[in-house]
Every structure is written in C-alpha cells, then in structure tokens.
C-alpha positions as CSV (number, residue, x, y, z in Angstrom):
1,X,-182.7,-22.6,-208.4
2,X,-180.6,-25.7,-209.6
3,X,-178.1,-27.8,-207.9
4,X,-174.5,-26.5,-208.3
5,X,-171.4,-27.8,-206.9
6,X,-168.0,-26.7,-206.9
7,X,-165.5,-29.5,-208.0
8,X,-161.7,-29.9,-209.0
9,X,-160.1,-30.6,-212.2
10,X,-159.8,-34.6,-212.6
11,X,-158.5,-37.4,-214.0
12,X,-159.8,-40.4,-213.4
13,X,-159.8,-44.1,-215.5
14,X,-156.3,-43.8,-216.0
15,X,-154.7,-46.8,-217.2
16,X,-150.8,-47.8,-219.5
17,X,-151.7,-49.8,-222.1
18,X,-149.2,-52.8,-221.3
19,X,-149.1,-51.8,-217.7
20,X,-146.0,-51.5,-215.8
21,X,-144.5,-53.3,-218.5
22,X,-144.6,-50.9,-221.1
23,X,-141.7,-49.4,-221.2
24,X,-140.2,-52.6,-222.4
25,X,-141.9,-52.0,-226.0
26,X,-139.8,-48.6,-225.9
27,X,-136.9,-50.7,-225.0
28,X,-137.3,-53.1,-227.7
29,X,-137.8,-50.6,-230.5
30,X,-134.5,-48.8,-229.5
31,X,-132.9,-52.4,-229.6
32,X,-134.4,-53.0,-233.6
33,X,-132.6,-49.1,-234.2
34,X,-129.3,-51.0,-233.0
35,X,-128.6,-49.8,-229.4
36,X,-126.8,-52.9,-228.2
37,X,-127.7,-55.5,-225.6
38,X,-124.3,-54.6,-223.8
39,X,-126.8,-51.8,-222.2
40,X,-129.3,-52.7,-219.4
41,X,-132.9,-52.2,-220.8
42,X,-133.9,-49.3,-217.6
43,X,-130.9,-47.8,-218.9
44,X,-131.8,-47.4,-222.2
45,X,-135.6,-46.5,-221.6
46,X,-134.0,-43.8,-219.3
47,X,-131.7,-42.4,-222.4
48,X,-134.3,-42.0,-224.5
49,X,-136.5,-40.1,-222.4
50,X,-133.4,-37.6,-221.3
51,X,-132.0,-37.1,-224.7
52,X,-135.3,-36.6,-225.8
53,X,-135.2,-39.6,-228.8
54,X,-139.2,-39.2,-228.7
55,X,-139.9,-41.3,-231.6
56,X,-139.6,-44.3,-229.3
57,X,-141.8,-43.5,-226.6
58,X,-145.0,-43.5,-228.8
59,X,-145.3,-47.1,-228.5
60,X,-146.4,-46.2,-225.0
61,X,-149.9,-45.7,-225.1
62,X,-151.7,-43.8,-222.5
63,X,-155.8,-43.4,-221.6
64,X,-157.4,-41.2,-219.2
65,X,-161.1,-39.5,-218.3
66,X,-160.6,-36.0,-217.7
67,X,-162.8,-33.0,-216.5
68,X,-161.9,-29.2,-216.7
69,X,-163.8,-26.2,-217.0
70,X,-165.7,-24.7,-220.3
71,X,-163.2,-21.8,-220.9
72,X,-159.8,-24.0,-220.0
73,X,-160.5,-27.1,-221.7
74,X,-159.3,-25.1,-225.3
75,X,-155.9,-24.7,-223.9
76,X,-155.8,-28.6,-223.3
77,X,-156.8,-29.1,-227.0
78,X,-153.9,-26.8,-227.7
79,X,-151.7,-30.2,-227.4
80,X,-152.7,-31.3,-231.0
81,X,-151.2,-35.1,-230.3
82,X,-153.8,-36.0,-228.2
83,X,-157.2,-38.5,-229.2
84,X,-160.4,-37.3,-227.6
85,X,-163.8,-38.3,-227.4
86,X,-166.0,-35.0,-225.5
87,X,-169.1,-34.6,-223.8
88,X,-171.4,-32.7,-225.7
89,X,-173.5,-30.2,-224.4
90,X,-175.0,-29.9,-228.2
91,X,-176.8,-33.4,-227.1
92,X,-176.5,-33.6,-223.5
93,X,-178.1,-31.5,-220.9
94,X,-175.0,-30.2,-219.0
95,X,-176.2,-31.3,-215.7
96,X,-176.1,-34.9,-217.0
97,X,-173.3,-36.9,-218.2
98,X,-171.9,-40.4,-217.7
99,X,-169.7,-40.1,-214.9
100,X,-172.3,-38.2,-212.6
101,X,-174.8,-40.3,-209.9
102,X,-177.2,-38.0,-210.3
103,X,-178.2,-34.4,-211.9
104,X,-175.6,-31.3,-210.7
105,X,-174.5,-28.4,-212.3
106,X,-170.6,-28.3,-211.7
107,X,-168.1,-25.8,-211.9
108,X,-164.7,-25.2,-211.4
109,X,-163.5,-21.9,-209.3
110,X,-160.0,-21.2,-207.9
111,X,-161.4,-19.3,-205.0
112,X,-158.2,-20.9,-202.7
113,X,-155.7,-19.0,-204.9
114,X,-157.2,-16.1,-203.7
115,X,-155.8,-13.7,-200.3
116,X,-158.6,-13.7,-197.8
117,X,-159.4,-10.2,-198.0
118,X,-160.0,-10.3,-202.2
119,X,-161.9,-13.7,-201.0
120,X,-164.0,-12.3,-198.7
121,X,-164.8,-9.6,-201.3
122,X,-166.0,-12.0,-204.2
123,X,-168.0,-14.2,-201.8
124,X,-169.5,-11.5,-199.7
125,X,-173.0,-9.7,-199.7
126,X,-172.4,-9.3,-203.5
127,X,-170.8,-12.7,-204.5
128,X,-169.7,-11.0,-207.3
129,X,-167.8,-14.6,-208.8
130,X,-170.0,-17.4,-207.7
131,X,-173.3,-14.9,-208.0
132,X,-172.3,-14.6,-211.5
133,X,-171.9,-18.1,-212.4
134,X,-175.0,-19.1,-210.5
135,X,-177.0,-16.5,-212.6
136,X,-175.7,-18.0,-216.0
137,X,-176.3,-21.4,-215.1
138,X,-180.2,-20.4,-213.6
139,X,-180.6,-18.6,-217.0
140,X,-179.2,-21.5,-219.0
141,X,-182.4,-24.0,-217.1
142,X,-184.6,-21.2,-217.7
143,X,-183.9,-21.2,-221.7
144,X,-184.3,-24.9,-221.3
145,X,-187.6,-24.8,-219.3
146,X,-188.6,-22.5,-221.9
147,X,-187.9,-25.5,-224.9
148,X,-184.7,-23.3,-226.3
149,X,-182.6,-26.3,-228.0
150,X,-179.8,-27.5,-226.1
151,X,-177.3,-26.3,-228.9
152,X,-178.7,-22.7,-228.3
153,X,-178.8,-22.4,-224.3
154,X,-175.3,-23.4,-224.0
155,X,-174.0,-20.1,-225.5
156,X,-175.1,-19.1,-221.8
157,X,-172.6,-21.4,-220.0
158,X,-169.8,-19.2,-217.9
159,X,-166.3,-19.7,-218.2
160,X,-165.7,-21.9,-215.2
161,X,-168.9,-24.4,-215.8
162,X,-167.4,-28.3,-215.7
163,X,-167.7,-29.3,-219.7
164,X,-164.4,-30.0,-220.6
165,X,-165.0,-33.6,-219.8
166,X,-163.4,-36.0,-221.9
167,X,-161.5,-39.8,-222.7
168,X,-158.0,-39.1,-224.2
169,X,-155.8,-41.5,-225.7
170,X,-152.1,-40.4,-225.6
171,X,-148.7,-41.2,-226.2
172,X,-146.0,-41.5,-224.0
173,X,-143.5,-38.7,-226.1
174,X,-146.7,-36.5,-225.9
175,X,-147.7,-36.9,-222.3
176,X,-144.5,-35.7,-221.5
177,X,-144.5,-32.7,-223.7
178,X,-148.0,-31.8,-221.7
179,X,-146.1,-32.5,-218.0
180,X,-143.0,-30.3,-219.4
181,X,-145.2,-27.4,-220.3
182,X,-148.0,-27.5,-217.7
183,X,-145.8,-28.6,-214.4
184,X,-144.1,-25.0,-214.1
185,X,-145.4,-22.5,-212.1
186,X,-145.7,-20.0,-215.1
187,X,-148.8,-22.2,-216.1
188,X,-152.6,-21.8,-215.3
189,X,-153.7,-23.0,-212.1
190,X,-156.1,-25.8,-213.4
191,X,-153.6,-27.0,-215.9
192,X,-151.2,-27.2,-213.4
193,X,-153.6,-29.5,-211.2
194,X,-154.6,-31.6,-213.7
195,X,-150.8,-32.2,-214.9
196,X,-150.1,-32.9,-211.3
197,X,-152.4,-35.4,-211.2
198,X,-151.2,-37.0,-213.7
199,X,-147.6,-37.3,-212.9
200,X,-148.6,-39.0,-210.0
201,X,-150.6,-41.7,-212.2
202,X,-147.8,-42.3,-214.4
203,X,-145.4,-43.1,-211.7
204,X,-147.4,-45.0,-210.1
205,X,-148.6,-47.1,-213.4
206,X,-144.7,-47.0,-214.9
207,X,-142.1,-46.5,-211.9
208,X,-139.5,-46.8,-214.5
209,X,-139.8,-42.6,-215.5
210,X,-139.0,-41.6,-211.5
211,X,-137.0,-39.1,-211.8
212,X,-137.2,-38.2,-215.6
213,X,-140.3,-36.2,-215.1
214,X,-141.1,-32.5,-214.6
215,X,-141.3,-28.6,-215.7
216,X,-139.1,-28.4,-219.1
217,X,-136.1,-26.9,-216.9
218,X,-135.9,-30.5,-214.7
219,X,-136.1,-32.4,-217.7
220,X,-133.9,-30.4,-219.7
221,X,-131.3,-29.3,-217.3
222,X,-131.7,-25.4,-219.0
223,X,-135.0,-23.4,-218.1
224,X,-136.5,-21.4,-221.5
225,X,-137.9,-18.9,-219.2
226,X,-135.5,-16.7,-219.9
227,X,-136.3,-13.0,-218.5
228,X,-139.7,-13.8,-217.2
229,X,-140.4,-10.8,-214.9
230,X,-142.1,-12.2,-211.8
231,X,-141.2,-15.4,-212.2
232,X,-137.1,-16.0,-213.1
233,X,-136.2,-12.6,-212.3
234,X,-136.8,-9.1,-210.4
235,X,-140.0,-9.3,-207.9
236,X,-142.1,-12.3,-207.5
237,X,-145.5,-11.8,-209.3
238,X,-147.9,-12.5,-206.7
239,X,-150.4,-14.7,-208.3
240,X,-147.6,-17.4,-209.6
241,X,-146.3,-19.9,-207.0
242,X,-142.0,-19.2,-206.3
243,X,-139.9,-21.4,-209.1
244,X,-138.3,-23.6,-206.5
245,X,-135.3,-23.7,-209.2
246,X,-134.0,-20.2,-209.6
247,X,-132.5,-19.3,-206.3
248,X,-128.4,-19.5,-207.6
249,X,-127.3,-20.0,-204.3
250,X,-129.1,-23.6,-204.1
251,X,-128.1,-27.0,-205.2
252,X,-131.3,-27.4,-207.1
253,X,-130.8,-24.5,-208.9
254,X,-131.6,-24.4,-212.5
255,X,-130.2,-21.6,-215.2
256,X,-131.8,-20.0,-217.7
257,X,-130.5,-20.2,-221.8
258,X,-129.8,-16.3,-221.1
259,X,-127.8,-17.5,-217.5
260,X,-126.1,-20.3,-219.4
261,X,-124.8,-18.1,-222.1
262,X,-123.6,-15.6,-219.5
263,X,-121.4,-18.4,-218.0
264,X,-123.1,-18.5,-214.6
265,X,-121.0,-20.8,-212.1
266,X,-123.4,-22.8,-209.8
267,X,-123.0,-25.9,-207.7
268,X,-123.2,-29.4,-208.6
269,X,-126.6,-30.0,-209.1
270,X,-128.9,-32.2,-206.8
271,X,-131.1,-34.3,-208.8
272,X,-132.7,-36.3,-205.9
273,X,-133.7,-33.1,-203.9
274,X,-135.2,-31.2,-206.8
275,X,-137.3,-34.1,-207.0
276,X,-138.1,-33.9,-203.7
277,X,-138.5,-29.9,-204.0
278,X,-141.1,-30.6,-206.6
279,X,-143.1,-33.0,-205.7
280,X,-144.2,-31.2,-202.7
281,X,-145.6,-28.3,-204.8
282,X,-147.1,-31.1,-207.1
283,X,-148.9,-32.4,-204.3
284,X,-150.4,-29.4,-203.4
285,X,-151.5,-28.5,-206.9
286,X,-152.9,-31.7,-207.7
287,X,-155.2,-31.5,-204.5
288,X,-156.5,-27.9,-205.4
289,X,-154.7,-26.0,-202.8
C-alpha cells in the first residue's frame, strides 16, 4: 500500500510584483490617460477598480504556487488570462514534486461538506469515496512497479488526486475577474477555497483594494444570478452555502438584474457590513471547512 494524504487546495509563494506599491503604476497610467492630479491617487486606483476601467490594472502583476485536484484544475484553466507553468505527471512520478519533503500520494476530498450521516456512509465498512481513490492510486504504483511509462499509468489517477499544481503569473484586472466569479457561493467548493485564499493575500500584499473586492454582486452592486433556484430564490439548495446578500429585508442586501428591473425598493445599502458578512464565510472557505 502507498502513502496517501488528504490535503487542501493551496496557494502558497504568493508575492505583487512592486509590492504594496503597485497600485501606484495603475495610478500613474490613469494619470498619462488624463485623469487630473486635482484627484488623490487612492482615489483614482479605487475608480478604476469600481467602474471596471480594467485596462489599467494589468500593470499589476501577480505570482502564485497553486495546488488543486486532477479533475478541478481544468476549471481553473478556464480563466484563459492566466500564465502557468504545471507539474507534469507525463515526467514526474505523482508522488514526487518540488514542493513535497518527501514521497506522498495527495488528494483532495470534501468529506466536511458532507451531513454526518452521508459521512458516515462513504467512510464506513465500505469507504466507498476514499476506498475508491485508494484503489486507483495502488493500481496506478502497481502499473509503475510493473515498468508501464509514466505517461500511461496516469490515465489511472481519480478525480480528486493533487496534480493541479502550478506557478501562475497574473494580472491584477484578471485576478479580479477569477475572485468575482469564484467568491459566490454558486461556485465549486475547491474554487471557492482557493479564491478565498487568495483574497486574503491580496489584501494583505495591496491594502489599497479593501473593500473593492468580492462575488460579482459586491463588486458590481447588481447580482447576474438572476432566478437561480436554490440559491437567489425559492428553497435553499442544500449543498450551496446561504447568499448572505439576498434577504430584502437586510442592509446588505443585493438585487438581482431581474429585481432591479422590477423596481425593488430596499434600504440604503451597508458597504462596511457586507464586508464584514463576507469575510466571515471567506474565512471559513479558505480553511476547508
């Protein structure tokens, strides 16, 4: 039997080229386009980011390690702006890779978004998940044992087997097209962790986007969820975390287009406590829980 461990989505080596000063170069391009000096530079960088003048914020460049299972780490390609260099499990034994102290199998298994009955099921006298897992990664050292190439075995690998490992060079406009789309609670549960996680890098490595940052409805004021059953309207779908934005009745309350169109009246809306609101449920998706 190998050595297998399960692990979290990560990011890790995560760095602003230009530091916390890097949102100067935005500045400073939006200053060459004619925005006048009459306007404090935090207040410009923070009108570009809300009215979405993207152009500008791609002379902030980003890097980052990142690690995700096999089956996710497509949907992470899906966000085409995005340099990466992978591991390669067509050259590298999958239990080996730079970032690793010594020789483990790991993979990636949302076992705490379970109930604890459906958990007790999985991981019982049948370990119907994690059994299943195992299995493919035993027969995967067995093909190698066995002197199957590497680029052969790996059509063995399961779904939630740790691969998707890779160094990514971003821009700023793009990492905040990723954090729109993969910080609401319509998204999957590892893209959600790993997007967490890096909201809370960013933040820390450029203060100056407090407050600019979150699901597409925060940073656009609108939500385009529009109708989603289970999730904006009629009953709550059980495996999707509540939207902490569509209760009318709140002060963080944010419409729909469909809500918007219908001339909902709400109340004056609370920027500081939807922050708040969602950085709570960030936390507890970046940690895996």
């Amino acid at each position: 039997m190998v050595n297998i461990e399960i692990v979290k989505p990560k990011i890790w080596n995560f760095k602003v080229v230009g530091g916390q000063d890097a949102w100067k170069e935005v500045v400073y391009s939006a200053r060459m386009s004619g925005v006048p000096e009459v306007v404090k530079d935090k207040d410009v960088f923070k009108m570009l980011v809300e009215n979405d003048y993207g152009s500008a914020l791609e002379h902030i460049i980003i890097k980052f390690d990142l690690k995700m299972s096999k089956g996710n780490a497509p949907e992470f390609l899906e966000h085409r702006i995005v340099s990466h260099s992978g591991f390669s499990t067509r050259y590298i034994k999958v239990d080996e890779g730079i970032e690793k102290q010594k020789p483990m199998y790991e993979v990636i298994l949302p076992l705490h978004l379970l109930s604890v009955s459906q958990l007790q099921e999985i991981v019982g006298n049948d370990k119907l998940l994690k059994g299943g897992v195992d299995a493919a990664i035993n027969r995967y050292q067995t093909l190698l044992d066995r002197k199957i190439p590497r680029e052969i075995a790996r059509y063995v690998l399961p779904f939630a087997q740790a691969v998707g490992i890779y160094h990514v060079t971003i821009n700023l406009r793009s990492l905040l097209n990723f954090l729109s789309l993969r910080l609401c609670v319509r998204a999957s549960p590892e893209m959600r962790c790993l997007a967490s996680q890096l909201y809370f890098l960013l933040l820390g490595r450029l203060p100056e986007i407090q407050g600019l940052v979150g699901c597409r409805g925060f940073m656009k004021g609108v939500c385009p969820e529009s109708g989603v059953t289970g999730v904006r309207t009629g009953l709550q779908h059980w495996f999707y975390p509540v939207c902490p934005f569509k209760n009318r009745k709140t002060a963080i309350c944010i419409p729909t287009k469909k809500e918007m169109r219908k001339g909902l009246s709400l109340k004056e809306f609370d920027k500081d406590m939807a922050m708040i609101v969602q950085e709570k449920l960030f936390m507890q998706w970046a940690r895996w829980e």
